[in-house]
C-alpha positions in Angstrom: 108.8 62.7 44.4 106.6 66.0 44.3 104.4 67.8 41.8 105.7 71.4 42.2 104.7 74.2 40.9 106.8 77.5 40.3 105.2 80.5 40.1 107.1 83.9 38.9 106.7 87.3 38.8 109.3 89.4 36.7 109.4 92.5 34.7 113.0 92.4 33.5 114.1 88.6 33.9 115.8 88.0 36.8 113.2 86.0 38.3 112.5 84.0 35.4 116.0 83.3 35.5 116.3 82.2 39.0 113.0 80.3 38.9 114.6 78.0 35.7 117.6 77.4 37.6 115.5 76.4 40.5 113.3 74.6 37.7 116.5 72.5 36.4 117.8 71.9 40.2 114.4 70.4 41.0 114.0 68.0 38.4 117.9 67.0 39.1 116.2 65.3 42.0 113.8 63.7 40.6 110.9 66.2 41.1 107.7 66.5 38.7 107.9 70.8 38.2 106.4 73.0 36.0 107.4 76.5 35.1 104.3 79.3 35.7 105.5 82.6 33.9 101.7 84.0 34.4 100.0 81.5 36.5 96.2 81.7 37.2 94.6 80.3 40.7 93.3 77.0 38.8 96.9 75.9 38.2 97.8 77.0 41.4 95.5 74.8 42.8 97.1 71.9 41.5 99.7 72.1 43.9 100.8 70.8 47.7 104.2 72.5 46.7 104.9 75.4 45.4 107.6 77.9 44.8 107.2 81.9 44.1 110.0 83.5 42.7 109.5 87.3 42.5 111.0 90.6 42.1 109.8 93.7 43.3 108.5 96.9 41.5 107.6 100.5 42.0 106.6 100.9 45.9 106.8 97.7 46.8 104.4 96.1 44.1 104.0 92.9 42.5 104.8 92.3 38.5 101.8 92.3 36.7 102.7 88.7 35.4 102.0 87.6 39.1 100.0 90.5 40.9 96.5 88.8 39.2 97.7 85.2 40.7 98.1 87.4 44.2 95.0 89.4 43.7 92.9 85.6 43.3 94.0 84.5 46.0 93.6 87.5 48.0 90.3 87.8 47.3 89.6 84.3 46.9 89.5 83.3 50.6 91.3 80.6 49.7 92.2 78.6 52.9 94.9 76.5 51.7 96.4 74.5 55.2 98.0 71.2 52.9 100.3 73.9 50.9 103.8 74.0 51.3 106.1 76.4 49.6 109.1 78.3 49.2 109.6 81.8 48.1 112.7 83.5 46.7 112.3 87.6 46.7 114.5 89.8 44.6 115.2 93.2 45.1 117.1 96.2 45.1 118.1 97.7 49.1 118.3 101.0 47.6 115.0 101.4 47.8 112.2 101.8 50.5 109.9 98.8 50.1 113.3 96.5 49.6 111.8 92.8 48.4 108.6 94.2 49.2 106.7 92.0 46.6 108.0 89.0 48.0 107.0 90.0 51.9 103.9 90.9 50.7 103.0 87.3 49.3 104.6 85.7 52.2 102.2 87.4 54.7 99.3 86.4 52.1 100.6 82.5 52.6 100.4 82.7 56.2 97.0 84.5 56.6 96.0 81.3 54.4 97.2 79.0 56.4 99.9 77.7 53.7 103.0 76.0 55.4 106.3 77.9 54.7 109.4 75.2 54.3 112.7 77.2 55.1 112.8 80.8 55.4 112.1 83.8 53.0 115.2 83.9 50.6 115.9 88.2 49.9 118.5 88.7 47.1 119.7 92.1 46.9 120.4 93.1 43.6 123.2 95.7 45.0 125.0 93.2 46.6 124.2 90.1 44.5 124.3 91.0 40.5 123.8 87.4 39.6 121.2 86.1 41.8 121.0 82.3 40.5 124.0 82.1 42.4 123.1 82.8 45.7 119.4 81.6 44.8 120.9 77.8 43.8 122.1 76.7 47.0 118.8 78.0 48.8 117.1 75.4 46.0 119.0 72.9 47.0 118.1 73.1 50.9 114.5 73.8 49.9 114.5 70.8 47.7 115.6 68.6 50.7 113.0 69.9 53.3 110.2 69.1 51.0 111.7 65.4 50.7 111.6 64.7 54.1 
């Protein structure tokens, strides 16, 4: 099975919660994770799979337990074409730059050349209070595209 790495960025918790869900789903099936609360670029590195789980804060902006992971890779020039990952983005629709954090690190991904399994998974914290449970069947799904 994979070596995958999950990567979070939180301020209040959510994230962290969804990513140990996702954390506990993974290793259901047999998968090698580990959990990244503040992960650098040298663990990131590690990785042919990862997940980001992040919320969004201010204007659109990354937590600051993630935004220096983003920043290193940004300015890195990391071309990184073996990569797969996931990403789960968390947000509230209420405001303007709605999962902003997570679009913005998806669009980093892709100018690196990282391969995107599945699609972007937004939860909306207005419609979705408890976002594990939408987030858990997106885990599953994930977990069986990287399999293939």
């Amino acid at each position: 099975m994979a070596q995958i790495g999950i990567f979070v960025g939180t301020v209040y918790g959510n994230a962290l919660l969804v990513a140990e869900e996702a954390e506990n789903i993974l290793r259901e099936r047999g998968h090698d994770v580990t959990l990244f609360e503040e992960g650098s670029l040298e663990s990131w590195q590690r990785y042919q799979h990862v997940l980001v789980v992040t919320s969004t804060t201010g204007q659109g902006d990354l937590p600051d337990t993630i935004a220096p992971l983003y920043q290193a890779l940004r300015d890195g020039g990391v071309y990184q074409p073996t990569l797969h990952y996931g990403l789960i983005a968390l947000g509230d629709s209420s405001y303007d730059h709605f999962c902003g954090a997570g679009r913005k690190f998806d669009a980093l991904l892709q100018e690196t050349g990282a391969q995107r399994s599945g699609d972007v998974l937004e939860i909306d914290a207005t419609e979705n209070p408890e976002p594990e449970v939408v987030a858990c069947p997106w885990v599953e799904a994930w977990a069986q595209q990287i399999e293939v």
